[in-house]
C-alpha positions as semicolon CSV with decimal commas, in nm:
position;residue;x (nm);y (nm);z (nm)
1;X;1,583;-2,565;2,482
2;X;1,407;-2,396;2,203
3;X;1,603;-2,425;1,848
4;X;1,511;-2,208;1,606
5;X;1,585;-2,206;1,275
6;X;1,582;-1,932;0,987
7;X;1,571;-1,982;0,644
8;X;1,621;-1,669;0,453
9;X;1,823;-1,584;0,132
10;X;1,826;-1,277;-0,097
11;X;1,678;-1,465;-0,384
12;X;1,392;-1,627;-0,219
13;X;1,275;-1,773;0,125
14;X;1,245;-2,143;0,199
15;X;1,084;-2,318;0,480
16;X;1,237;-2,590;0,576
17;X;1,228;-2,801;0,251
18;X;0,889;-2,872;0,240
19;X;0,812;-2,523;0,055
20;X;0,999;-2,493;-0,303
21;X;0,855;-2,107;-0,377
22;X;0,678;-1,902;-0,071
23;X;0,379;-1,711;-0,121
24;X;0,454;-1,366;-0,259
25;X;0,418;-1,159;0,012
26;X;0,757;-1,314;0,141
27;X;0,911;-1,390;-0,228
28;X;0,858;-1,024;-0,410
29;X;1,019;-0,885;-0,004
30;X;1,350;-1,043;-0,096
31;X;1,411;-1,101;-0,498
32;X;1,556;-0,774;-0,534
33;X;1,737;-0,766;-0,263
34;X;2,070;-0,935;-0,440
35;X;2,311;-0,874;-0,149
36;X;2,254;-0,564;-0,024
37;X;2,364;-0,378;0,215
38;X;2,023;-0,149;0,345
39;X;1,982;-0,137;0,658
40;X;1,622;-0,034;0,580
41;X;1,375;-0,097;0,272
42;X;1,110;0,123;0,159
43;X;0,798;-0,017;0,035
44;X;0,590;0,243;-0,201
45;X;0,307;0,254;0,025
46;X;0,045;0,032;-0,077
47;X;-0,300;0,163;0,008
48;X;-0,414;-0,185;0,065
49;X;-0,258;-0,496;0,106
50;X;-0,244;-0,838;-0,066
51;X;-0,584;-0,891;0,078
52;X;-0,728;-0,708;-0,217
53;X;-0,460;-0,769;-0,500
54;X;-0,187;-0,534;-0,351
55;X;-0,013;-0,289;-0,607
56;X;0,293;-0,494;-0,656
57;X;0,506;-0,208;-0,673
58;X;0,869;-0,185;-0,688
59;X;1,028;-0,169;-0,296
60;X;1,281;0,031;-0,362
61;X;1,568;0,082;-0,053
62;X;1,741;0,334;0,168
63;X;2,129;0,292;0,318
64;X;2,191;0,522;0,564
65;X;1,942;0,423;0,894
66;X;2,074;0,106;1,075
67;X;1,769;0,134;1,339
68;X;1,443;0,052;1,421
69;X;1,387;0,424;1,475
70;X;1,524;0,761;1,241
71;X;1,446;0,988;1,024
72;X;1,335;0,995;0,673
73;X;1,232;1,276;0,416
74;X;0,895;1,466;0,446
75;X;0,765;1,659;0,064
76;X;0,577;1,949;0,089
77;X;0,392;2,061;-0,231
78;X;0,663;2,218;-0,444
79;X;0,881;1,943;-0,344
80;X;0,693;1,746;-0,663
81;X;0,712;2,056;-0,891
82;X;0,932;2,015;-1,199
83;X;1,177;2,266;-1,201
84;X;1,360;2,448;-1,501
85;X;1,715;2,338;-1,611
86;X;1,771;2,566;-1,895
87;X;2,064;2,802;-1,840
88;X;2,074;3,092;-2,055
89;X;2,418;3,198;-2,168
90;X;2,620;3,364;-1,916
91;X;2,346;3,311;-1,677
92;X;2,343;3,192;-1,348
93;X;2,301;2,814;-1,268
94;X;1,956;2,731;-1,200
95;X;1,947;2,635;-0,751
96;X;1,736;2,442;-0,595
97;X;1,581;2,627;-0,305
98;X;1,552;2,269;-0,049
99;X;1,282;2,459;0,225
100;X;1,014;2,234;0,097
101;X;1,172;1,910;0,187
102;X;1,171;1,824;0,567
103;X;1,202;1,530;0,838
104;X;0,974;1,284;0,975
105;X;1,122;1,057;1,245
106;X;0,991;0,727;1,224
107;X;0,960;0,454;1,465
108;X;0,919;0,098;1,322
109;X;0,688;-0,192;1,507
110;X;0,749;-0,553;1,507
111;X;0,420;-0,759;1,398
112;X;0,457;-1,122;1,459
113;X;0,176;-1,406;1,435
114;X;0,277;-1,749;1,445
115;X;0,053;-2,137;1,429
116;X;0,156;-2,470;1,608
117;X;0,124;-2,777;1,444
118;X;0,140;-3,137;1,591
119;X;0,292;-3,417;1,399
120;X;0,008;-3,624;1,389
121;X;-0,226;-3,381;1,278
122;X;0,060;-3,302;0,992
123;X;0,084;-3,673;0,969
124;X;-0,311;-3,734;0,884
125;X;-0,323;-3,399;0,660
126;X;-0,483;-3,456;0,329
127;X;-0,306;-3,121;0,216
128;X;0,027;-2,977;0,261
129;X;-0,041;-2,823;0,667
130;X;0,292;-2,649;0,682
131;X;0,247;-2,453;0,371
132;X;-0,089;-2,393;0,481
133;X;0,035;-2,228;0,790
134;X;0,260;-2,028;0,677
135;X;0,008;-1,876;0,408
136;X;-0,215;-1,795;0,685
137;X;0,011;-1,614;0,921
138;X;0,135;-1,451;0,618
139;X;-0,240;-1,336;0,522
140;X;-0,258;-1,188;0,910
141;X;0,044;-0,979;0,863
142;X;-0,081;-0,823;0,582
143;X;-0,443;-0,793;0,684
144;X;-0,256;-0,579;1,008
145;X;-0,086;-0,370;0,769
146;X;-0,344;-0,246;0,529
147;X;-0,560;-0,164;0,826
148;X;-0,273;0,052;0,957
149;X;-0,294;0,236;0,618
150;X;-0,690;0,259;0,555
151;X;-0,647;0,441;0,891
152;X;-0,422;0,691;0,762
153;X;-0,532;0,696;0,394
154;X;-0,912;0,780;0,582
155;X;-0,802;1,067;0,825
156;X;-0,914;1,424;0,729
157;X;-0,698;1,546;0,973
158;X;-0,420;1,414;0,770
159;X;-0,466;1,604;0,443
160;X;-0,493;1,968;0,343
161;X;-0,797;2,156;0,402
162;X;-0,824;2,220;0,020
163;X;-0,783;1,837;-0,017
164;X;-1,037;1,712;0,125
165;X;-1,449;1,681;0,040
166;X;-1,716;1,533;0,259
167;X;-2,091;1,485;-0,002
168;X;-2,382;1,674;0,079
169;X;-2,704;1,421;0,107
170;X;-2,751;1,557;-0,296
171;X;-2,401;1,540;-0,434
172;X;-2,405;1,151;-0,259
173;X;-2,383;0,888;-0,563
174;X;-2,664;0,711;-0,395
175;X;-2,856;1,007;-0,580
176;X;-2,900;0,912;-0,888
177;X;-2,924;1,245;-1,017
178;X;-2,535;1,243;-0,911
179;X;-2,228;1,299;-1,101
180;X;-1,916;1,082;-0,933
181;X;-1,684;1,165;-1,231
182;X;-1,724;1,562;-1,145
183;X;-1,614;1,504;-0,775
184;X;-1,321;1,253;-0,903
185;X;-1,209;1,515;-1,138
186;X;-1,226;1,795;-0,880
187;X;-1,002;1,591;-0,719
188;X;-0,760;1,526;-0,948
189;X;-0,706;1,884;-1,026
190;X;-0,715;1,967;-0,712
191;X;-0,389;1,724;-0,629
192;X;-0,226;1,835;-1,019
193;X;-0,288;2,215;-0,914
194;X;-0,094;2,167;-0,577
195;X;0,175;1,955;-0,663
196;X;0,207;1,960;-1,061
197;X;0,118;1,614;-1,152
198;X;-0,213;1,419;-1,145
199;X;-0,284;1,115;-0,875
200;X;-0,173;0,780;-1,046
201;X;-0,368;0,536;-0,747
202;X;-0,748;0,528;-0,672
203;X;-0,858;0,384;-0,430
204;X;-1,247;0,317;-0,393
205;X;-1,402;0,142;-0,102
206;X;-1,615;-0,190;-0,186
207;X;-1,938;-0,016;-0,036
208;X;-1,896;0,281;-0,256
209;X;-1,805;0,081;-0,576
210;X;-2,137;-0,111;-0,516
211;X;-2,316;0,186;-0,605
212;X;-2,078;0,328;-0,873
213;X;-2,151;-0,031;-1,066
214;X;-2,545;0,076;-1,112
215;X;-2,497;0,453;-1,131
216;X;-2,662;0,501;-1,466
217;X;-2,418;0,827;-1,566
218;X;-2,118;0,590;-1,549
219;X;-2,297;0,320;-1,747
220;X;-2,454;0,538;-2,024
221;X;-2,092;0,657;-2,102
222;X;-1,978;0,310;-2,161
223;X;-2,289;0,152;-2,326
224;X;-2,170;0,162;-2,640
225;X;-1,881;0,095;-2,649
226;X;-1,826;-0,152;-2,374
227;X;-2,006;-0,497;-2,262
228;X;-2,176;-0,261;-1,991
229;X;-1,990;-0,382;-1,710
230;X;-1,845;-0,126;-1,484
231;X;-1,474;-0,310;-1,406
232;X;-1,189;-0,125;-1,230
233;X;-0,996;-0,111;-1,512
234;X;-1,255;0,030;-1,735
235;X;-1,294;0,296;-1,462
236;X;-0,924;0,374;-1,475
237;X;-0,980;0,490;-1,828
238;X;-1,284;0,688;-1,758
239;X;-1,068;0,921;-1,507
240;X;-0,762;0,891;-1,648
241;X;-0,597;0,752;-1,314
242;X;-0,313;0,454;-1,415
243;X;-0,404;0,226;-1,108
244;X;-0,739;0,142;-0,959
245;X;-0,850;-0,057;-0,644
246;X;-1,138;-0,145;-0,503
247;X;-1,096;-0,173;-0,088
248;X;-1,271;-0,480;-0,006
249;X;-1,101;-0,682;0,301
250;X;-1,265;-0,652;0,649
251;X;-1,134;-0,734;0,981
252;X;-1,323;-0,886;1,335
253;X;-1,394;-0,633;1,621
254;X;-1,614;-0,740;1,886
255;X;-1,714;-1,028;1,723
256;X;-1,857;-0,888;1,423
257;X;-1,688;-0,807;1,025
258;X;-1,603;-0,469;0,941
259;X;-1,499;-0,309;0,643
260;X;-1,161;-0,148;0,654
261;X;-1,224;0,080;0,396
262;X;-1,593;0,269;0,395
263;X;-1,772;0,532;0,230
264;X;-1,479;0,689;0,061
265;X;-1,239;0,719;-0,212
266;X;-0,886;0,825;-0,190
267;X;-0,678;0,939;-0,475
268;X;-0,284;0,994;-0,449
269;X;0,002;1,033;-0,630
270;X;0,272;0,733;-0,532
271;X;0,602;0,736;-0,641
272;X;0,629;0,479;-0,953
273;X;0,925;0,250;-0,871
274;X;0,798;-0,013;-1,123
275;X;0,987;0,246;-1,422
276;X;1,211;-0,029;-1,582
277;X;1,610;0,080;-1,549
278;X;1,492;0,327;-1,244
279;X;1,576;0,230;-0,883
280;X;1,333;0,381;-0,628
281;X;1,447;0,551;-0,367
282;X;1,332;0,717;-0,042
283;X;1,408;1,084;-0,172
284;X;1,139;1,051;-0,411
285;X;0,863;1,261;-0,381
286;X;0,509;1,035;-0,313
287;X;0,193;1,056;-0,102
288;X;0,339;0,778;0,144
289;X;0,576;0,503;0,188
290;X;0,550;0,176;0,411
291;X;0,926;0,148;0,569
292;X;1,048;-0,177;0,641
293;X;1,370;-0,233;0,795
294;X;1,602;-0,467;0,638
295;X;1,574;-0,836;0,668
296;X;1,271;-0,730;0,885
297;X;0,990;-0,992;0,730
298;X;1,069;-1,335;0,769
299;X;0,956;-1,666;0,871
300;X;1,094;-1,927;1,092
301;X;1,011;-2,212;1,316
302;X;1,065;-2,366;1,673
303;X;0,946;-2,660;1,830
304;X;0,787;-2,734;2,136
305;X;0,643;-3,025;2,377
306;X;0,946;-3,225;2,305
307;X;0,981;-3,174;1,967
308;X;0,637;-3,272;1,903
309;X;0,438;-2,924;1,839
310;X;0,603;-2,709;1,529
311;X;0,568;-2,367;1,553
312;X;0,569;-2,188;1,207
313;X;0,592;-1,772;1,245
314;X;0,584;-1,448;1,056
315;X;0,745;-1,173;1,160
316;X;0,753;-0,812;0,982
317;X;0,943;-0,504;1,137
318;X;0,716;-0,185;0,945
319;X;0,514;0,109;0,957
320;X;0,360;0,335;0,705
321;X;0,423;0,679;0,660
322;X;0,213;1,009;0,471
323;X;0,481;1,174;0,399
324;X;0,335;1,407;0,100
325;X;-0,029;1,493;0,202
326;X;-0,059;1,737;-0,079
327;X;-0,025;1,484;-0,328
328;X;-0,318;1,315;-0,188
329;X;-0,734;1,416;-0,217
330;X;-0,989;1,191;0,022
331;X;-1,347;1,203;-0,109
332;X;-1,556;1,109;0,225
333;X;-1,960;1,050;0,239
334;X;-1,952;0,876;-0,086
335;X;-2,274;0,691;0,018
336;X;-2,434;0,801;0,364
């Protein structure tokens, strides 16, 4: 018989004694969950995983789905707009018109990756095997999931017309008579003009930041003022953007590396749930959210050949969602 064992708790996760504080992926999934009732979570959709420094944001949750399957809130472009609240007197009340929020039924997968461990090689281990393990089935999960969203975040198809740019061989930043900050700040007005507020999360892939590093318009403007070095967060400032990460992970097909994110840069608007006193909710406008059901990432362990083979697994119960393409702009043909 096969016995497993689960060892979850709203404050933390703990494997089987031998692990005093999990690896954040796990941790950061359950601190805030203090009891609750959800039966799903929503995770601000992270355009990349851990992989690369996720965005640590906020997972904010969502009570009224207790399946693996519903429906949850679509935002069209006005559905970001701020509207006006002031009442003149003996005026009418000011009334929402809803037509530019719809539904998006959602179907959630079960990822699951687990590693078996015999007790003699966790016997003769000069390092902690177990905790080991469980980082890298941990590190798999997550590598699944930001592929699932560099696929989505990188789809034409999945933006507006007026949202999307491919270079010409001229406008390419491999030219170095080429201005990136232009095509970033069409962008950025592009998203503020459709949906009243400017992106907050840029995205560039590794490739493409390569060549941003030696592109001599971006260092002239911070020559004097700067050690030289093109850094992400100097970058942020130059565009004004509060977030920026650089896309770097790669995964095996065929035998061979690729990079999950490639000759582009995405910029999108993603609902802030890391405001402090503000609890993030579903019904918040945002480019995209990653929806978890609840209690659906955990780890736990089974044993096999008589007792003598541990098996230490991962399991996470998600899918992400673009559920406001108009608060998103994809800059493709960066480089080639």
């Amino acid at each position: 018989m096969i016995k497993t064992e689960r060892y979850m708790n709203n404050a933390e996760v703990a494997y089987n004694n031998l692990i005093e504080t999990l690896d954040s992926c796990i941790e950061q999934a359950y601190e805030k969950a203090q009891g609750d009732k959800a039966k799903f979570r929503f995770h601000f959709l992270e355009l990349f995983g851990k992989f690369n420094g996720g965005l640590n944001l906020y997972i904010p949750k969502f009570d009224n789905l207790t399946k693996e399957a519903g429906k949850i809130p679509q935002f069209g472009r006005l559905a970001f707009r701020t509207r006006s609240t002031v009442r003149e007197l003996h005026g009418d009340s000011n009334r929402l018109t809803p037509e530019d929020v719809t539904s998006l039924s959602v179907e959630l997968k079960e990822h699951d990756i687990e590693y078996p461990i015999d007790y003699r090689e966790d016997n003769d281990a000069s390092y902690p095997l177990k905790k080991y393990a469980l980082s890298v089935v941990q590190d798999v999960i997550a590598l699944g999931r930001e592929v699932a969203v560099a696929e989505i975040a990188q789809n034409a198809e999945n933006y507006s017309a007026e949202n999307v740019v491919t270079l010409t061989e001229t406008q390419r930043f491999t030219n170095a008579k080429s201005d990136p900050l232009k095509f970033i700040n069409d962008g950025l007005e592009a998203v503020s003009a459709t949906i009243g507020r400017l992106p907050n999360v840029c995205v560039i892939a590794s490739d493409v930041w390569k060549i941003l590093k030696e592109n001599t318009n971006l260092l002239e403007r911070i020559k004097y003022t700067r050690t030289g070095i093109l850094t992400p967060e100097i970058f942020a400032e130059l565009i004004g953007v509060e977030t920026v990460k650089i896309g770097a992970a790669s995964q095996e097909k065929d035998g061979n590396l690729e990079k999950i994110w490639s000759n582009s840069i995405v910029l999108a608007y993603v609902a802030n749930g890391k405001d402090k006193g503000k609890k993030g909710n579903i019904f918040e406008p945002s480019y995209g959210y990653t929806v978890r059901r609840k209690d659906g990432l955990f780890v736990d362990t089974y044993q096999e050949k008589g007792g003598k083979v541990e098996i230490i697994r991962c399991t996470d119960i998600n899918a992400p969602f673009l559920v406001g393409k108009s608060a998103g702009y994809l800059i493709q043909g960066c480089i080639k």
